[in-house]
VOROFI-155449 format. One record per residue: x, y, z of N, C-alpha, C, CB in turn. Coordinates in steps of 0.2 Angstrom, whole numbers, plus 5000, padded with zeros to 4 digits. Glycine has a CB too. Example, Ala and Ser with C-alpha at 12.3 -4.5 7.8 and 13.67 -1.06 7.14 Angstrom:
506649725039506249785039506649845039505749785045/506449895035506849955036506450005039507049975029/
***
This chain:
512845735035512945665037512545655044513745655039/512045575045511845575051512345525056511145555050/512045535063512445495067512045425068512545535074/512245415073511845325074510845345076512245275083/510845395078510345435080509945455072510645495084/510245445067509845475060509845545062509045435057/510245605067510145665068510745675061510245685075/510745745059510945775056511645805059510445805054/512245795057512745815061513045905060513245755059/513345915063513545985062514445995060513346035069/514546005053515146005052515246015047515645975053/515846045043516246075037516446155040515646095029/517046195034517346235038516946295033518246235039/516946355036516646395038516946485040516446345043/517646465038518046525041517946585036518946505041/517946625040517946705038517746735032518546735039/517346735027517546745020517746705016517846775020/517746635020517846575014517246545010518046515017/516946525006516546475006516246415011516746445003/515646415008515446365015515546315013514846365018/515646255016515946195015515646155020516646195016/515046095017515046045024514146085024515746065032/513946075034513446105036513946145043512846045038/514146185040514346235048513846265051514846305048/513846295057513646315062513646385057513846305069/512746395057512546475054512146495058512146485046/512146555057511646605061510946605056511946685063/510146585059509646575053508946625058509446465050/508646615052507946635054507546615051507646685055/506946625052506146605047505946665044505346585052/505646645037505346685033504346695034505646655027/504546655042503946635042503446575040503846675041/503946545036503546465034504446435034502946465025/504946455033505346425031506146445036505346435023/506446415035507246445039507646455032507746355047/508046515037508146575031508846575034507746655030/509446575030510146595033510146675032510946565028/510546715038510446775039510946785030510846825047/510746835023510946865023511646925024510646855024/512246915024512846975025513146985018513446965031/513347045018513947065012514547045015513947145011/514947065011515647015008516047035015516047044999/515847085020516147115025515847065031515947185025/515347055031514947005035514547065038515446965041/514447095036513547155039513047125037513347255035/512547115041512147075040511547155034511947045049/511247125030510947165024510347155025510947135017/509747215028509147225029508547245024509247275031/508347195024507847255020506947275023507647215011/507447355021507047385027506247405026507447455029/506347425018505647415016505147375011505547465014/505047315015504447285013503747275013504547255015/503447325017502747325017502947425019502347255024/502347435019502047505019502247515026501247505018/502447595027502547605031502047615038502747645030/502447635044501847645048501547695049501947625052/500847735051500847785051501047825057500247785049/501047885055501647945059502247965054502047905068/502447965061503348015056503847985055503748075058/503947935049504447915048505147945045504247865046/505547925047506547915045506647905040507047885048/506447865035506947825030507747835028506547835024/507947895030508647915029508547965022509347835028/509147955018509247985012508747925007510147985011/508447945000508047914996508347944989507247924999/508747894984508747924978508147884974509447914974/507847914969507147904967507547864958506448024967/507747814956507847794953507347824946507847734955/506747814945506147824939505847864944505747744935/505647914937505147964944504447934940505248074943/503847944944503247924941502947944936502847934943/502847914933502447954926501547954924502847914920/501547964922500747964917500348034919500047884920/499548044917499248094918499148084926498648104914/499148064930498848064936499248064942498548004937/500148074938500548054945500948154945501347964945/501248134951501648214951502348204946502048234962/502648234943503248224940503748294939502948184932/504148254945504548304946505348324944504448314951/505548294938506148274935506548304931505948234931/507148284929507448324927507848384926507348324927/508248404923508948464927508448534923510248434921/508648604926508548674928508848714928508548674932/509548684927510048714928509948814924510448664925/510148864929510048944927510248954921510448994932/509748964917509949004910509848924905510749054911/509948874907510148814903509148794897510448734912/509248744896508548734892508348674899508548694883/507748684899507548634903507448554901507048654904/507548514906507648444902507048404905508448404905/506748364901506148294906505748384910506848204916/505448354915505248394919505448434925504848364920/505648474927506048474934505448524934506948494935/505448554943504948574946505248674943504748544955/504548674944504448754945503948794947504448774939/503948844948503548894951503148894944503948964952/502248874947501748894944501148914946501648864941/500748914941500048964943499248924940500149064936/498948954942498048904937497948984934496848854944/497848964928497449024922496749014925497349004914/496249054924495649064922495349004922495649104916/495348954916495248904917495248854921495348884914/495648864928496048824932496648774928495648774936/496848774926497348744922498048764925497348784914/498448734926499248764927499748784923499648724929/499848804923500448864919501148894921500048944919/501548874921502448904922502148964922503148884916/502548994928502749054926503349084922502949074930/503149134918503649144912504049214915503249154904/504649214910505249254913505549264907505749224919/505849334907506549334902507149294902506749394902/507649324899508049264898508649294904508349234889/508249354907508849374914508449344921508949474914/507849344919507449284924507049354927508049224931/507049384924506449434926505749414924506549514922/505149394929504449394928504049434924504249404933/503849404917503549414913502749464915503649354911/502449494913501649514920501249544914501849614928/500749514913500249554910499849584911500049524908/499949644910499649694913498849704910500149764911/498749664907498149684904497949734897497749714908/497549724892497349784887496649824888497349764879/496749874888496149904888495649884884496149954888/494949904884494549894881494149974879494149844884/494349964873494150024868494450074871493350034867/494950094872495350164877495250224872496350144878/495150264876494750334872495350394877493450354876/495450444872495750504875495350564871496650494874/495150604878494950674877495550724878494250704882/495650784874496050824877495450904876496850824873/495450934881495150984883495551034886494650974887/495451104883496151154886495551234887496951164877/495751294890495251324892495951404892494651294900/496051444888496251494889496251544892496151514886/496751594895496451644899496151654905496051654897/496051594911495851614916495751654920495751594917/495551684921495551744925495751734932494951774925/495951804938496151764944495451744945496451794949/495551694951495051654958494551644951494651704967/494351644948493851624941493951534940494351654932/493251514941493651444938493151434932493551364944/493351354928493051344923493151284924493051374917/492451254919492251174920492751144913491251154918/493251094912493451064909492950984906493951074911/492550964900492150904900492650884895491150914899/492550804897492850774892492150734888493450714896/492250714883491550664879490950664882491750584877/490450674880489650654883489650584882488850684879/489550534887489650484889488950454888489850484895/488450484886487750444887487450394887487350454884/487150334888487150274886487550234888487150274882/488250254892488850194891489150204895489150194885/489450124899489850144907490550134904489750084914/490950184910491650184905492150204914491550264895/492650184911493150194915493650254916493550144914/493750264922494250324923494850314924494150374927/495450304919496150264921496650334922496450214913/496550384920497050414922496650504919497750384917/496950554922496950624919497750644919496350674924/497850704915498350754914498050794914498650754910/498450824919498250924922498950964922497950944934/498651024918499351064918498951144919499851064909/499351184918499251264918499651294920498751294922/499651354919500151404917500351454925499651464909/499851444927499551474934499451424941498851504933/499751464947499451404952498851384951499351424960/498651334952497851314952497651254957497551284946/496951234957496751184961496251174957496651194969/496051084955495651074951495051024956496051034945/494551014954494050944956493850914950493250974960/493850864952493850794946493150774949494650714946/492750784944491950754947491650694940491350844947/491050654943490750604936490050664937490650484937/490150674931489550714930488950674927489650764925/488250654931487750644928487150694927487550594931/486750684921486550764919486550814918486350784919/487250834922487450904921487650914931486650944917/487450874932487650864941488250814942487050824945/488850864946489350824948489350804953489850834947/489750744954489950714962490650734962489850624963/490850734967491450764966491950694967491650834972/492450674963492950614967493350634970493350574964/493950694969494550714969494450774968494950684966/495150814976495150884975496150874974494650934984/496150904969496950924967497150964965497250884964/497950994967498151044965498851064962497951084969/499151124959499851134958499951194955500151074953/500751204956501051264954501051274946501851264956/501251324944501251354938501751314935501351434937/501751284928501951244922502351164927502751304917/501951154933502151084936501351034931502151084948/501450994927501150924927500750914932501550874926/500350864931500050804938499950744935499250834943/500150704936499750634932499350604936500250574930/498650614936498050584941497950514941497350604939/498050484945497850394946497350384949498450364950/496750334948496450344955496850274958495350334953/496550254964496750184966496650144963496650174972/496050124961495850074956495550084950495450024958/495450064944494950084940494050074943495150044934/494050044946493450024946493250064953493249944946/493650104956493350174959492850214955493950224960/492950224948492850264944492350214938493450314942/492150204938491650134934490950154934491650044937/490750174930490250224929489650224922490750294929/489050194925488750174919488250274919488050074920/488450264912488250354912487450334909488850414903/486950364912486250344909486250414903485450354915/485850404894485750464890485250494892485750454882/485650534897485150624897485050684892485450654902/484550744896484750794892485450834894484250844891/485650814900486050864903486750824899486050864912/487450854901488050834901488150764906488550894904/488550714903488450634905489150624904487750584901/489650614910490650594908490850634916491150654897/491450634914492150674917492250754915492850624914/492450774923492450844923492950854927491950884925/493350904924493850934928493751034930494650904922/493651044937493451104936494051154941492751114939/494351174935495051234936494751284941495451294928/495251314947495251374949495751414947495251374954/495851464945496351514946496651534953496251564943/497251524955497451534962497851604960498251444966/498051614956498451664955498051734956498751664948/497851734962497251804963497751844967496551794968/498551854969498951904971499151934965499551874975/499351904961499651964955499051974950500451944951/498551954949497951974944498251934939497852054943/498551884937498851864930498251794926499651824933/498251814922497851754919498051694915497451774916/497851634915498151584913497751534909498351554919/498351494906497951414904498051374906497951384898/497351324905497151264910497251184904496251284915/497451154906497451094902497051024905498151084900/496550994902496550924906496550854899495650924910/496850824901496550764897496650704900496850754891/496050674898495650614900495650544898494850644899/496150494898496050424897495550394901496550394897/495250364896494650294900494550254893493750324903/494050194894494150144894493350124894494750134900/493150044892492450034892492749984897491850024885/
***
């Protein structure tokens, strides 16, 4: 309603949680081109909205955030979906993963006690020599050779050493008939040894075909030089191309 003035007058009621009625006295602002009534819920708090444009840069607060739709397609992160221990997985939820070979990503896989699955690798073309030598005499040693190797590089994954007698062995790669020595090892009478080197590729060895002996050698001593007793010696040789 206007006054004699053609101003606009200020009245209707307005109480607490009623309807508005009239033109009462409101609290307003600009939208920046227009006047805007604040806004409140049914309590009278005035209702924010707090994110309209992009944040600012630095470190912001936003409070707690529930993520209604998570993102989707080839290009976004998608991290969705229940986990729950032992359960089937649902949509996507996050996990522990890896890049293959290809760079590609790959879940880590697990049994169904959640023990990490490991691939240990297969050998390639795995060869076992077994060489054994009768009789040794005391402080006597002899050369144990596994396959002539000529022509062909090949891996040293493991030896087995036994004997009957104390002994001490040297584990050499023999080219032409000339060893290098790798390893000096030893043991009591009827104790095993299971040789490991540290890596395979300690022992990675392209054998050239000579006339001489070309592979792995194991060379026994007889320690048993207090009571004169004579023994057997056992080696065997796994490898690998």
């Amino acid at each position: 309603m206007a006054d004699e003035f053609n101003s606009e007058k200020v009245q209707g009621a307005a109480a607490d949680g009623a309807a508005v009625a009239g033109n009462p006295v409101l609290v307003a602002g600009s939208d920046g081109a227009n006047a805007q009534n604040l806004l409140t819920d049914a309590s009278g708090r005035i209702e924010v909205n707090a994110i309209n444009a992009a944040l600012p840069a630095g470190t912001n607060n936003i409070g707690d955030v529930d993520i209604v739709t998570g993102p989707t397609g080839a290009s976004a992160l998608e991290q969705q979906g229940n986990a729950a221990d032992g359960a089937a997985a649902v949509g996507n939820p996050l996990q522990v993963a890896g890049k293959d070979g290809s760079n590609n990503i790959q879940a880590l896989s697990t049994d169904t006690s959640g023990n990490l699955n490991v691939n240990v690798g297969t050998p390639t073309n795995p060869s076992i020599d077994h060489v054994t030598s009768p009789n040794l005499a005391p402080a006597a040693t002899v050369d144990l050779d596994g396959t002539d190797l000529g022509g062909t590089t090949q891996q040293l994954a493991q030896i087995s050493l036994w004997s009957s007698i104390p002994w001490k062995a040297t584990i050499s790669s023999v080219i032409d008939g000339t060893p290098t020595t790798q390893d000096i090892v030893g043991g009591q009478a009827g104790e095993p040894l299971l040789w490991t080197p540290p890596n395979k590729a300690y022992f990675n060895v392209a054998f050239a075909a000579n006339a001489g002996f070309d592979g792995w050698r194991v060379t026994f001593l007889n320690r048993n030089d207090a009571n004169g007793q004579n023994g057997d010696v056992y080696a065997t040789f796994y490898r690998e191309d």
